[in-house]
Backbone as numpy.savetxt, mean C-alpha at the origin, in Angstrom:
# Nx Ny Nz CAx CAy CAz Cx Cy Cz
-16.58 14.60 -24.00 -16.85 13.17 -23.78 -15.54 12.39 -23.66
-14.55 12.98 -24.48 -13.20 11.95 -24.32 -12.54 12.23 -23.19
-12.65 13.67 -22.57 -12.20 13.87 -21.59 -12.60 13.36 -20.29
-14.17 13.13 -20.09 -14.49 12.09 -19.39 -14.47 11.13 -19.36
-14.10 10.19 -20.25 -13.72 8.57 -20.45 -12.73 8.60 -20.35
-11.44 9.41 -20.76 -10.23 9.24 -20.41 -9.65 9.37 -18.93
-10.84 10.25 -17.69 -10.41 10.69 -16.81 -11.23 8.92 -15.94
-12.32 8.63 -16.42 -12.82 7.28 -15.30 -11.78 6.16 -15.77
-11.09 6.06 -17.48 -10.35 5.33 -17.11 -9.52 5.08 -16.24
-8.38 6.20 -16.48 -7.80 5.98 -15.56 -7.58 6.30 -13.87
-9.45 6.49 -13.21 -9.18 6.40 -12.30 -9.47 4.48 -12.20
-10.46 3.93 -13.01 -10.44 2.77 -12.86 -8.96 1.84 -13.01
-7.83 2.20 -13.12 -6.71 1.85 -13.40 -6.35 1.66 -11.76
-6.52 2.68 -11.07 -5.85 2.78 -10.16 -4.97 3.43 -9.57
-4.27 4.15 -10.83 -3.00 4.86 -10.49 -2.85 6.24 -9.95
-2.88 6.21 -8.41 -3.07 7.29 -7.30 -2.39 8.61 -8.06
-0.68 7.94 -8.42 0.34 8.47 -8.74 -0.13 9.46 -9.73
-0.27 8.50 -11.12 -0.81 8.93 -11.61 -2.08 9.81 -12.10
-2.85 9.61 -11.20 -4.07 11.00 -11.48 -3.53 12.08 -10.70
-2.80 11.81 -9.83 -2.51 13.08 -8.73 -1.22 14.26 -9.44
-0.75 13.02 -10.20 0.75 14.00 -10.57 0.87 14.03 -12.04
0.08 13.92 -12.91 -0.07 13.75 -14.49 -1.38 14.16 -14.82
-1.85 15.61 -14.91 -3.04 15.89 -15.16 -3.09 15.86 -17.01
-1.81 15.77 -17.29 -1.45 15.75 -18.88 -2.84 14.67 -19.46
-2.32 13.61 -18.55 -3.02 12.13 -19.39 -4.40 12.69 -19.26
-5.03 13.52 -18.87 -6.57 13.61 -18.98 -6.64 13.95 -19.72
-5.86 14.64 -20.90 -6.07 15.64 -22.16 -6.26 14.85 -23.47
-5.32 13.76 -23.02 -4.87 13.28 -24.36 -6.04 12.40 -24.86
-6.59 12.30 -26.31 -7.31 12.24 -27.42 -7.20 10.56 -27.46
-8.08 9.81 -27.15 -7.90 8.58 -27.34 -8.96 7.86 -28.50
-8.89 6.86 -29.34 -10.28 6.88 -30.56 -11.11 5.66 -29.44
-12.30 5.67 -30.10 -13.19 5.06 -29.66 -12.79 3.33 -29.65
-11.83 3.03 -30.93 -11.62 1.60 -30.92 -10.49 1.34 -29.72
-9.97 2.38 -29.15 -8.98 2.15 -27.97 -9.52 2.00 -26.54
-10.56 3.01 -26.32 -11.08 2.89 -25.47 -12.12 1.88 -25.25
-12.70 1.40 -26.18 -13.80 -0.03 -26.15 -12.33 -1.25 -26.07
-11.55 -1.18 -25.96 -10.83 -2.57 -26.31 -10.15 -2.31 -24.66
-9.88 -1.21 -23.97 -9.33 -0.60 -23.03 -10.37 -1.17 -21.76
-11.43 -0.70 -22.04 -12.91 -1.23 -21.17 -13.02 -2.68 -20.85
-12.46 -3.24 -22.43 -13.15 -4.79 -22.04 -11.89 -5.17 -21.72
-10.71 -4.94 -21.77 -8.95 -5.54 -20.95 -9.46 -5.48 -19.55
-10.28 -4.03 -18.88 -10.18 -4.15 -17.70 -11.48 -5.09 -17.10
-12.51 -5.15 -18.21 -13.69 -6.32 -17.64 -12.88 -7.21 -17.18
-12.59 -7.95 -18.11 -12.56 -9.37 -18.67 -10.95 -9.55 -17.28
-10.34 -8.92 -17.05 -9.60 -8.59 -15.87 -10.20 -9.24 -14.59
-11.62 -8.14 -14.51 -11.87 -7.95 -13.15 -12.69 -9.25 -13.01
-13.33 -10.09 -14.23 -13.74 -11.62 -13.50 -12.64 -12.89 -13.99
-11.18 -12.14 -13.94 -10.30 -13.22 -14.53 -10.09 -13.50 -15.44
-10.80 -13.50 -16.44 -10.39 -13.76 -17.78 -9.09 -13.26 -18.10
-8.17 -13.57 -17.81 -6.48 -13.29 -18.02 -6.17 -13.06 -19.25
-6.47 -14.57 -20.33 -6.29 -14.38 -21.45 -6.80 -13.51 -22.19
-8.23 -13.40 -22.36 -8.79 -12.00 -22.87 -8.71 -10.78 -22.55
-7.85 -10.43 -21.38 -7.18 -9.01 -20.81 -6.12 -8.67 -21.44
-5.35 -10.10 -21.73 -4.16 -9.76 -22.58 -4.66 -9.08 -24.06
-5.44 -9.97 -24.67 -5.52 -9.77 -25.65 -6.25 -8.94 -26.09
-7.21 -7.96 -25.35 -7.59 -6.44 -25.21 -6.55 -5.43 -24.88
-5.56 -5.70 -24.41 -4.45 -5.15 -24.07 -3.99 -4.62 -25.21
-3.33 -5.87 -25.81 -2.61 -5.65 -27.12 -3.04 -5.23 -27.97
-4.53 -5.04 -28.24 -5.07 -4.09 -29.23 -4.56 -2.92 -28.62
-5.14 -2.69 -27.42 -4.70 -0.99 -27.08 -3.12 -0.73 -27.53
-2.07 -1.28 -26.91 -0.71 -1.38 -27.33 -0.02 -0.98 -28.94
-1.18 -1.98 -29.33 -0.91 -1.90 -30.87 -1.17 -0.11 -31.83
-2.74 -0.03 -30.85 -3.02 1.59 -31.54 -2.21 2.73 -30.65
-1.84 2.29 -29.36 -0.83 3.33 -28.49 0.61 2.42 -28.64
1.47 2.34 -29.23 2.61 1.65 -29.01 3.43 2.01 -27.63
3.63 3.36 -27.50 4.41 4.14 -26.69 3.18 4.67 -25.32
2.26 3.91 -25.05 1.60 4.23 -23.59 2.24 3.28 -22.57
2.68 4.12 -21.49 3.21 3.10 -20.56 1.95 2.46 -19.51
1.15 3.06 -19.42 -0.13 2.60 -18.41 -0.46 1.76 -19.08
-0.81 1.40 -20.46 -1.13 -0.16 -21.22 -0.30 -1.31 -20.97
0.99 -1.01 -20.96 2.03 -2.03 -21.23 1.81 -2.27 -19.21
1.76 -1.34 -18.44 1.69 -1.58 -16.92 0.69 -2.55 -17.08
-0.83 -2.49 -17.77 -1.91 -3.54 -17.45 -1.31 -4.72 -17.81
-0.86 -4.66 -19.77 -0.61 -5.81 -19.48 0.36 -6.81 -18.54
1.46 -5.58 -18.12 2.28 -6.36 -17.28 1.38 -7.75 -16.16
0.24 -7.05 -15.71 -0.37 -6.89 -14.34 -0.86 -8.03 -14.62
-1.81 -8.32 -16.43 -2.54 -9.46 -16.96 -1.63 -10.66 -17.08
-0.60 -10.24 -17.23 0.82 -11.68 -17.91 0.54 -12.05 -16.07
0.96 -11.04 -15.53 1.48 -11.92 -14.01 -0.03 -13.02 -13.25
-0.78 -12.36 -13.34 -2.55 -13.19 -12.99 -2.15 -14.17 -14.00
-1.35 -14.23 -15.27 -1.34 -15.73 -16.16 0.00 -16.33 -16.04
0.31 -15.72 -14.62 2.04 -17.08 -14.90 2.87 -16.75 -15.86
2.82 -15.61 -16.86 3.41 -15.49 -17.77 4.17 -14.18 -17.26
5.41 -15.18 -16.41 6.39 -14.11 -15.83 7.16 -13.45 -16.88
8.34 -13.86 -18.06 8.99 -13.10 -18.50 8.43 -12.02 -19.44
7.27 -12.31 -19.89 6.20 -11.61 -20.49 5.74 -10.28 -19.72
5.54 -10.43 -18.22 5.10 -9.81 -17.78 6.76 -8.68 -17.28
7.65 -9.18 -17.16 9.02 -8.26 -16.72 9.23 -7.81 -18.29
8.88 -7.94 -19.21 8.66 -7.57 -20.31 8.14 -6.12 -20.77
7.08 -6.34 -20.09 5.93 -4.78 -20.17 5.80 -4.11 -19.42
6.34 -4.53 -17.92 6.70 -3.64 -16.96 7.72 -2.95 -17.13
8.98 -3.25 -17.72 10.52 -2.62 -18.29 10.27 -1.63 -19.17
8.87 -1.89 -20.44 8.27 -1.07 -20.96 7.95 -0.11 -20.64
6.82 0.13 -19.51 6.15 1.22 -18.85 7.76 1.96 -17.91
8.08 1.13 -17.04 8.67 2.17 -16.44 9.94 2.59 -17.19
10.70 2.59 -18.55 11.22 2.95 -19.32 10.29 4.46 -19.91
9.21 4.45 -20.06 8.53 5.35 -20.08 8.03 6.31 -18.77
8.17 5.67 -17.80 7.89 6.70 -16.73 8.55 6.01 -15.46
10.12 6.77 -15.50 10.60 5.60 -14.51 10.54 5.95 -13.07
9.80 7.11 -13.18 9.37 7.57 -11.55 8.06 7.02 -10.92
7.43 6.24 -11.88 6.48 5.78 -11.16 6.14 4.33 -10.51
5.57 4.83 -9.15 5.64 3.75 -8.21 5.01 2.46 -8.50
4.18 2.37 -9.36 2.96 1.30 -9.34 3.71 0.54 -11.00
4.91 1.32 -11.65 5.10 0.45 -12.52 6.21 -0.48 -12.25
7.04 0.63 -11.64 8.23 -0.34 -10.55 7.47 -1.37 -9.68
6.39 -1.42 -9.45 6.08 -2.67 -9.08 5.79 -3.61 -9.44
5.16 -3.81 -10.15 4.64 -4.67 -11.66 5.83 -5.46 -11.97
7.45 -4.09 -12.24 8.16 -4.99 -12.30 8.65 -6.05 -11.46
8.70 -5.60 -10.19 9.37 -6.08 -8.64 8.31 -7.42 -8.78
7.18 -7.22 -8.84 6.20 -8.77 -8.11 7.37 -9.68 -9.81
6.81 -9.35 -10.76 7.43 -9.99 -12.25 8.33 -10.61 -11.82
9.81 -9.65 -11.32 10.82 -10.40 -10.69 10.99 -11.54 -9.05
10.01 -11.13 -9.10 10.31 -11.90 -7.33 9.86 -13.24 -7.39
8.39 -13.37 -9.29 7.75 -14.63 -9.20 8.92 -15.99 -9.86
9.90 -14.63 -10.75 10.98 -15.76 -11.46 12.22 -15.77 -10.18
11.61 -15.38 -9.02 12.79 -16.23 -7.60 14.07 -14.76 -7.91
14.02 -14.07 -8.47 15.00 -13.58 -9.28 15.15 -11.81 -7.69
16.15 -11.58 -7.57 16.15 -10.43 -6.14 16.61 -9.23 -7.01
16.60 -8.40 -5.94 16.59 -6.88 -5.70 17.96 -6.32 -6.64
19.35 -7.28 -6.31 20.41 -7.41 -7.45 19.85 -7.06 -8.41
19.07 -8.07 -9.02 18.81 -8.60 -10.26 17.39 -7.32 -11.22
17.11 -6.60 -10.44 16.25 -5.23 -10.72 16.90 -3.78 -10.60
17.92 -4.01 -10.47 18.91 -3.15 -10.26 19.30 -3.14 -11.34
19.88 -3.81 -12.08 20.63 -3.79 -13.47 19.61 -4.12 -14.50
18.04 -3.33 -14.41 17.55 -3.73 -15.58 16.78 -1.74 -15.38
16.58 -1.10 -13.66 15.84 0.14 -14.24 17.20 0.86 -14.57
16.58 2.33 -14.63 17.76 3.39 -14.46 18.31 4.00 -12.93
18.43 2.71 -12.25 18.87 3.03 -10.99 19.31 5.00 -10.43
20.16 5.53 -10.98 20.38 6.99 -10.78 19.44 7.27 -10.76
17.88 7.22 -10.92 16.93 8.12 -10.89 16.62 7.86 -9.57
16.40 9.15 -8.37 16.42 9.05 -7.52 14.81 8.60 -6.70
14.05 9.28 -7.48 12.50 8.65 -7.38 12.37 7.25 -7.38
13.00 6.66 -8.70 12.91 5.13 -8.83 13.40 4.55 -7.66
14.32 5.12 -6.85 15.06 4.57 -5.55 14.22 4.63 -4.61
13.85 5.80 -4.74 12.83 6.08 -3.28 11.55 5.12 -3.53
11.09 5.02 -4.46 9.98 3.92 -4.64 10.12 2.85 -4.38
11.65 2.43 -4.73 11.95 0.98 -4.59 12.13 0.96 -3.03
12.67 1.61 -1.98 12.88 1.76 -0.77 11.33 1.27 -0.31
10.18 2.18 -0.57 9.05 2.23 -0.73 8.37 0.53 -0.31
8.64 0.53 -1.71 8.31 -1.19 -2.01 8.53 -1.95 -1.07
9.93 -2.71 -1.18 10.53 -2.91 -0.17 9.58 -3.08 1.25
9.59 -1.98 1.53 9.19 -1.81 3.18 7.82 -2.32 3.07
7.15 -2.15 2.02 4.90 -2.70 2.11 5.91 -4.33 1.92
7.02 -5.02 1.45 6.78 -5.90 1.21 7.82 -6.75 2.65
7.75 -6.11 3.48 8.27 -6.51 4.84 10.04 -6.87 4.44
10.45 -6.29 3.44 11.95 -6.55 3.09 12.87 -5.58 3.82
12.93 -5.52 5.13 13.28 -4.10 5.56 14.98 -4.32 5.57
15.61 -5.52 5.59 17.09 -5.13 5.41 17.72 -4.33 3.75
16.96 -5.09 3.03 17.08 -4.01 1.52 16.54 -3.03 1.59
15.37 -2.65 2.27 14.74 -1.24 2.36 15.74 -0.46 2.85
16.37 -1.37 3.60 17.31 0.36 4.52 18.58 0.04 3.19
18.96 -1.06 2.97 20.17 -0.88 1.90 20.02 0.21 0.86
18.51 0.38 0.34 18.03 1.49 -0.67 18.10 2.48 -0.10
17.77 2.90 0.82 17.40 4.07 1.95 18.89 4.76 2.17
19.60 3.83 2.70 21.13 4.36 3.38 22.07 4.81 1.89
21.39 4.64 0.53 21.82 5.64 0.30 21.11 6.30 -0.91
20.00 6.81 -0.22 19.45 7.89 -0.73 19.95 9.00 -0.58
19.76 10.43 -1.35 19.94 11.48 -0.47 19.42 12.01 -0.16
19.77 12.99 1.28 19.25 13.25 2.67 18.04 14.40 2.38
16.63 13.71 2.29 15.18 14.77 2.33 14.44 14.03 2.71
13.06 14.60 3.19 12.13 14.39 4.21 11.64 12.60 4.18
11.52 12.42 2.73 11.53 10.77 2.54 12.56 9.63 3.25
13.49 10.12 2.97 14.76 9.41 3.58 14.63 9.22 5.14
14.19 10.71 5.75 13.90 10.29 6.98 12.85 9.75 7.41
11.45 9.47 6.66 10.33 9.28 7.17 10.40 7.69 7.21
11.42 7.11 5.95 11.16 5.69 5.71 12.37 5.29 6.63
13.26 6.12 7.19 14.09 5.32 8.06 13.49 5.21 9.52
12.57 6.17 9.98 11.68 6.06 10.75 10.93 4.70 10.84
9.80 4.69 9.74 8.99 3.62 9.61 9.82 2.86 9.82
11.00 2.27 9.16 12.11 0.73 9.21 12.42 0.70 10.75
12.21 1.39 11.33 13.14 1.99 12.47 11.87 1.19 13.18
10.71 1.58 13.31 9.82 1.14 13.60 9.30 0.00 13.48
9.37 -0.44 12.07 9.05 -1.68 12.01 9.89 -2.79 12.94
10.96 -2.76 12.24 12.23 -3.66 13.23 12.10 -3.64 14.82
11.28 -2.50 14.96 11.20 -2.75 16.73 10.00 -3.30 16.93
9.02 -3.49 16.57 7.80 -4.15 16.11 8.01 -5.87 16.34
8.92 -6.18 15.20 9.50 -7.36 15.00 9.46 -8.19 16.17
10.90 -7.21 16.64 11.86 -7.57 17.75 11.16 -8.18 19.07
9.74 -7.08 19.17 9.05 -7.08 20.45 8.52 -8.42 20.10
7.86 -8.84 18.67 6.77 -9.74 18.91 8.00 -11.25 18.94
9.16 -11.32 18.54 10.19 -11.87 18.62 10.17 -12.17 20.04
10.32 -11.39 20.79 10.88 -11.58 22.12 9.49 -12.08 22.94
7.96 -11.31 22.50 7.43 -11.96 23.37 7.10 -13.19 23.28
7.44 -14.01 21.93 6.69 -15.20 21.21 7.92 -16.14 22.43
9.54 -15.69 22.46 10.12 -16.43 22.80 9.91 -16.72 24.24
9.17 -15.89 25.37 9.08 -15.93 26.03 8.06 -16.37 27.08
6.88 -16.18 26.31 5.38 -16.53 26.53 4.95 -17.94 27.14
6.12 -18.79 26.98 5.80 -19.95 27.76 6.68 -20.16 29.07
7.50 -19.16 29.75 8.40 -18.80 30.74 6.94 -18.93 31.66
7.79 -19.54 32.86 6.61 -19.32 33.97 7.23 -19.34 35.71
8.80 -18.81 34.95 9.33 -18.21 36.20 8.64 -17.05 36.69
8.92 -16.83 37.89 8.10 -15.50 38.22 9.40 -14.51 38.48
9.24 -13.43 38.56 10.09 -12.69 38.45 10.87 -12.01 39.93
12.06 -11.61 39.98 12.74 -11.47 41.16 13.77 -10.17 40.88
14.30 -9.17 42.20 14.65 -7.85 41.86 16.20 -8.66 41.04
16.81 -9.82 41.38 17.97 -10.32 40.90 17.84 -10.74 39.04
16.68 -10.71 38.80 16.95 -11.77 37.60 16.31 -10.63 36.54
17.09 -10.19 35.52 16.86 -9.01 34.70 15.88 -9.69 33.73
16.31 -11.24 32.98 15.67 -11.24 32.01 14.01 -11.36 32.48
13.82 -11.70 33.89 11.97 -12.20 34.30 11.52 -10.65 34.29
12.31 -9.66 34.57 12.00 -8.41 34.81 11.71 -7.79 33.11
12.32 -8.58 32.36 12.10 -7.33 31.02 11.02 -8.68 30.71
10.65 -9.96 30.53 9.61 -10.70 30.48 8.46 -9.89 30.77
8.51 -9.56 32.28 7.12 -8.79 32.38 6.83 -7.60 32.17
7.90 -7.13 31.97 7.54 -5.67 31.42 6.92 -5.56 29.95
7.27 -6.93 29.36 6.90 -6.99 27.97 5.30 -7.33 28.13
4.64 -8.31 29.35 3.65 -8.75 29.09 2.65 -7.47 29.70
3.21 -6.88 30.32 2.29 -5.93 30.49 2.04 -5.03 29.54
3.15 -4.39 28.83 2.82 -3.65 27.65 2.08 -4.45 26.31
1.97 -5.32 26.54 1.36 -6.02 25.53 -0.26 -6.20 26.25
-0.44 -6.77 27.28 -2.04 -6.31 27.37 -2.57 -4.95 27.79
-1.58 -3.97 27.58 -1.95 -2.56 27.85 -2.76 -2.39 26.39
-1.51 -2.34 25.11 -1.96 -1.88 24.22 -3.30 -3.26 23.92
-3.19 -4.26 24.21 -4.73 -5.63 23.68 -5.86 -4.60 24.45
-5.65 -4.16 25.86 -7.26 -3.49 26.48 -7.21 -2.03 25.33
-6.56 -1.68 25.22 -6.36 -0.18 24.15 -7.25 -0.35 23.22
-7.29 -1.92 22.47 -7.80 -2.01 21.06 -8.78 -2.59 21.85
-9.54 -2.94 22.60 -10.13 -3.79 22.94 -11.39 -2.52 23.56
-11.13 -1.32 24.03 -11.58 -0.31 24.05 -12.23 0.82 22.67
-11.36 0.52 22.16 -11.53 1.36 21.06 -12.10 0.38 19.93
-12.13 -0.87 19.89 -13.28 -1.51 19.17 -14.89 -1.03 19.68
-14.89 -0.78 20.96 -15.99 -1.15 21.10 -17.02 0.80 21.34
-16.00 1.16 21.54 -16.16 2.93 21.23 -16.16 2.78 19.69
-15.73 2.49 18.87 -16.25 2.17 17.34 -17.43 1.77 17.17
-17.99 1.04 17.74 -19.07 0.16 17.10 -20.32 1.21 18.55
-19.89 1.93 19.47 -20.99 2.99 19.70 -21.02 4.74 18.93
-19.98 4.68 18.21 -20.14 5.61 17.13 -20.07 7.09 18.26
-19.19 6.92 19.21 -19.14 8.33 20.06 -17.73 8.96 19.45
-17.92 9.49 18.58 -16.29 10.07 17.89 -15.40 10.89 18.39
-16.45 11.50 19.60 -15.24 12.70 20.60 -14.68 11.48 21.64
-15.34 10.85 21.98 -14.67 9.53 22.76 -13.93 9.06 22.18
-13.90 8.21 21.08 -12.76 7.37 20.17 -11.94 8.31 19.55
-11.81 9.74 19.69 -10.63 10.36 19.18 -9.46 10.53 20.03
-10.01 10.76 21.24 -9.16 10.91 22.57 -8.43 10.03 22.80
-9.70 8.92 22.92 -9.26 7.72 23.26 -7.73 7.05 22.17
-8.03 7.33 20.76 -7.45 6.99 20.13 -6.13 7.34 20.04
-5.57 8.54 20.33 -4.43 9.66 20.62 -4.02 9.40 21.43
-4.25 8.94 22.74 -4.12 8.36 23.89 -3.20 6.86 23.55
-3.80 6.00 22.97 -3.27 4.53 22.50 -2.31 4.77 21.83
-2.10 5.90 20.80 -1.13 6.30 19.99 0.52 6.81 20.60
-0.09 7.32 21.25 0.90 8.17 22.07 1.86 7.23 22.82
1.04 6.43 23.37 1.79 5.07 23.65 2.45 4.12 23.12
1.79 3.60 22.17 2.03 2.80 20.86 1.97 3.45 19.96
3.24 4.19 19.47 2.87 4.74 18.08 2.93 4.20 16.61
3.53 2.61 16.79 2.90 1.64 15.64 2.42 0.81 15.15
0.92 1.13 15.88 -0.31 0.06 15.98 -1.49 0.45 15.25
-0.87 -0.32 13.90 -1.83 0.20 12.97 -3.53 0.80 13.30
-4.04 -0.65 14.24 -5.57 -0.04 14.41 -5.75 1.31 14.85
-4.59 1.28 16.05 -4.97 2.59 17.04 -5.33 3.83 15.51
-4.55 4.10 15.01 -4.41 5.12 13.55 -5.68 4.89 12.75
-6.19 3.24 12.41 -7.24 3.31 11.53 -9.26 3.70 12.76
-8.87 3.36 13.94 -9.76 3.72 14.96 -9.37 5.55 15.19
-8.68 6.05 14.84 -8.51 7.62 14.78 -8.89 8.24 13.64
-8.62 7.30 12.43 -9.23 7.65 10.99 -11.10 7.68 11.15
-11.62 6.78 11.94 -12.69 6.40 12.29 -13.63 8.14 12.59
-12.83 8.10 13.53 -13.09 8.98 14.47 -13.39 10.92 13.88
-12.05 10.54 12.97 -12.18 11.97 12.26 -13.42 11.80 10.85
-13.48 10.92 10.34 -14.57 10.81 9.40 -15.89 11.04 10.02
-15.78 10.30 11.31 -16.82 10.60 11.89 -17.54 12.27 12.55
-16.28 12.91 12.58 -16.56 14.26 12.89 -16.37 14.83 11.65
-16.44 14.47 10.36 -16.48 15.33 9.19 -15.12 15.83 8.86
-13.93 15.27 9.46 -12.71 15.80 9.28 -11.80 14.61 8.32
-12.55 15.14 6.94 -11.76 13.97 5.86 -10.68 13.62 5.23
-10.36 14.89 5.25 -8.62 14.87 5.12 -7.87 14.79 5.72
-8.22 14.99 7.62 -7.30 14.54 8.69 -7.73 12.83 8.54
-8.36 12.43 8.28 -9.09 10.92 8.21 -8.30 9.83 7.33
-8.13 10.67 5.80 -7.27 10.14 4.93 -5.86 10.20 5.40
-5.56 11.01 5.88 -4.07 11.11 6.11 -3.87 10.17 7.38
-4.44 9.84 8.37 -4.07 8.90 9.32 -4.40 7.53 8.95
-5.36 7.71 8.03 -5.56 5.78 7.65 -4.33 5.41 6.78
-3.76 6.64 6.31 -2.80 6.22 4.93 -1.80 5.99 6.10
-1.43 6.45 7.53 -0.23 6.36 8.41 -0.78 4.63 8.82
-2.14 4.30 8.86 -2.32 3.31 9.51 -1.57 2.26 8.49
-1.87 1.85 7.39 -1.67 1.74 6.27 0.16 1.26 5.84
0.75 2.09 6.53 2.30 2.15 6.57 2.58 1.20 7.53
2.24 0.78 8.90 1.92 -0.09 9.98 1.66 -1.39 9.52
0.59 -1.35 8.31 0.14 -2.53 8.41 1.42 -3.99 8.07
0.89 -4.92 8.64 2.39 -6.04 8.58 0.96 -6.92 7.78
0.68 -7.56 8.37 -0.36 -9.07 7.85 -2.18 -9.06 8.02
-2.43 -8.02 8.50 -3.50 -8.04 9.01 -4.68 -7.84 7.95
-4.84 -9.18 6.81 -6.01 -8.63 5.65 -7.17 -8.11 6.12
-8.02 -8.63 7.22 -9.08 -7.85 7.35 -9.15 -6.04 7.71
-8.19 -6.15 8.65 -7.87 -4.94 9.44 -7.93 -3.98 8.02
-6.85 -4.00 7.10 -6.13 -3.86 5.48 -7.74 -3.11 5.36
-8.48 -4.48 5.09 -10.20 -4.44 3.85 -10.62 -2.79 4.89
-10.44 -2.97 5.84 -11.68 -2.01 7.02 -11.02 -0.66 6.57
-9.54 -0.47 6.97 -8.74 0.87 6.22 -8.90 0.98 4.59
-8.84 0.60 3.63 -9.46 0.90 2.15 -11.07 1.55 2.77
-12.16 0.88 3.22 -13.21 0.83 3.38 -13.33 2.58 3.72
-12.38 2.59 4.44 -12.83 3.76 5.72 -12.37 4.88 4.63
-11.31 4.61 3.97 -10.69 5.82 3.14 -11.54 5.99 1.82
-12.12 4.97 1.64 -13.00 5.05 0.48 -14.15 5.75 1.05
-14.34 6.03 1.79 -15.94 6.57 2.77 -15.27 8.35 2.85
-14.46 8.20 2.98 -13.96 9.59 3.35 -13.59 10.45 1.99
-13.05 9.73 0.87 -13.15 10.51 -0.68 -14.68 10.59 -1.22
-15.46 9.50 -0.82 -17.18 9.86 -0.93 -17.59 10.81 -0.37
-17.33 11.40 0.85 -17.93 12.35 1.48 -17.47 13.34 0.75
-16.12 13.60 0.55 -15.32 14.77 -0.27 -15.70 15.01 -1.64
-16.46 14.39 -2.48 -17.12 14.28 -3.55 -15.94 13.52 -4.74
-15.05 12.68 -4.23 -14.78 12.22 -4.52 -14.37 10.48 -4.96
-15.54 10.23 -6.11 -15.80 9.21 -6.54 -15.12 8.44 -6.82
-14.40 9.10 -7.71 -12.93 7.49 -8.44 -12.08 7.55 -7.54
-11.65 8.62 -6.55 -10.81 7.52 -5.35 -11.31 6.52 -4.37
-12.25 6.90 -3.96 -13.06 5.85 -3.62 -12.97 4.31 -4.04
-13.38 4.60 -5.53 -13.59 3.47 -5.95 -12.01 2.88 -6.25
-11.34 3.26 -5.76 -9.72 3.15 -6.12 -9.40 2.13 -4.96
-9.84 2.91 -3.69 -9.35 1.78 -2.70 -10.38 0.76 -2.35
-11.90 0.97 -2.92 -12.31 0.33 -2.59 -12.45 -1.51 -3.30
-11.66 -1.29 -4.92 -10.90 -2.45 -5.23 -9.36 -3.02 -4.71
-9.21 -2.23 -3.59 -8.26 -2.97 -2.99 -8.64 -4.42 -2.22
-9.81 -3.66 -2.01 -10.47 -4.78 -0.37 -10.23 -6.01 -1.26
-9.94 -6.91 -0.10 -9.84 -8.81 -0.69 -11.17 -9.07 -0.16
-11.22 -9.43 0.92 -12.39 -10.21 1.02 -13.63 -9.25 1.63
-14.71 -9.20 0.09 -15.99 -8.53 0.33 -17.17 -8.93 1.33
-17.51 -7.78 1.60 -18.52 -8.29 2.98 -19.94 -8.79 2.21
């Protein structure tokens, strides 16, 4: 029984990292007054009650002194209450206890970013040399569109498959940018273009690649919503191949493989879509949705329900 309450806790926590790479924490012996005070931190959480999260918290804290996943909630509860130094408080806690993990280095990062306080200033509080903590923070960084510090973290990591994948993505992103940069600046030009004049010539080269990939998605919405999955896979690989960082094209390919029963090729391209994503909350809700559909099929429940408290706005 403890082993099953200890294992839905913490998939109800959230922590990917953590269930995937710490099978330890499923073992460990928790009493009944920890886990009832543990339950109602995360109720009283999930309809806001801030203050009473804290203060379910700190019971747990009090009977676990040394758990870093407690001190992470409460970090998570101080920040939902404005109670920034409180909250860089218990995040310093947790990842002092586990400084490789991604989701506590964050806790701290939002903590610091709400007291205005930068990337400097988180530097001289983890154990920077730990090279995980770097790569996470690189990590961060990049979901949080900070890509000139992302590559500052990055450029000097050392050289393994991470290093290159996230200089990729940055690599990517920044050209992303650039394009929507250039077409925003240009979009009200209504010269027409001539073999003499380079900039009308890269103007339209931009506007065409831009309603190439709009009919792309504009196709593959609607092959989505007829549910032909050998069509929208092709189709989808096709858009990709072209655009290879457009988030939908990836979450309309995730589509596609769930739809043919292929769940782990499904998860793995929504999580690429996922890396893409810049601003797009709904797009965001539809990828959780889709990846949560695809750990259901796999008989897997608490991931599911993992991304499926990501979604913001419920249908």
């Amino acid at each position: 029984m403890a082993f099953l309450a200890a294992t839905f806790m913490f998939a109800k926590i959230g922590y990917a990292q953590e269930i995937e790479n710490s099978a330890d924490v499923f073992l460990e012996e928790y009493s009944d007054e920890f886990q009832e005070a543990f339950f109602e931190g995360i109720k009283q959480k999930s309809i806001e009650n801030h203050d009473r999260a804290v203060n379910s918290f700190l019971v747990c804290q009090k009977l676990e002194p040394n758990n870093p996943a407690v001190a992470n909630e409460l970090a998570k509860a101080y920040i939902e209450n404005k109670q920034y130094p409180l909250a860089q408080e218990q995040a310093e806690l947790a990842l002092k206890g586990n400084p490789g993990n991604m989701w506590y280095l964050q806790s701290l990062y939002i903590s610091l970013k709400k007291q205005y306080k930068n990337v400097d200033d988180l530097k001289e509080i983890v154990p920077y040399g730990n090279n995980t903590l770097k790569e996470n923070l690189a990590h961060i960084l990049y979901l949080e569109n900070n890509y000139n510090e992302a590559q500052n973290i990055a450029d000097d990591l050392k050289d393994s498959p991470f290093k290159t994948d996230i200089n990729a993505k940055l690599q990517a992103a920044n050209a992303q940018r650039s394009t929507r940069s250039f077409s925003f600046s240009t979009s009200g030009s209504t010269a027409k273009p001539t073999k003499t004049t380079t900039n009308s010539a890269q103007v339209t080269t931009t506007s065409r690649n831009s309603n190439s990939a709009y009919n792309y998605k504009s196709r593959l919405q609607f092959i989505v919503k007829q549910k032909n999955y050998v069509f929208l896979e092709s189709t989808a690989k096709e858009a990709i191949e072209s655009y290879p960082s457009q988030p939908y094209f990836y979450y309309a390919l995730g589509v596609a493989y769930n739809g043919k029963r292929k769940h782990r090729d499904a998860i793995e391209t929504l999580k690429t879509a996922l890396d893409y994503l810049l601003d797009d909350i709904r797009l965001g809700d539809d990828i959780y949705r889709e990846i949560a559909a695809a750990y259901t099929a796999m008989g897997n429940p608490a991931k599911a329900n993992m991304y499926l408290a990501k979604v913001k706005f419920k249908r």
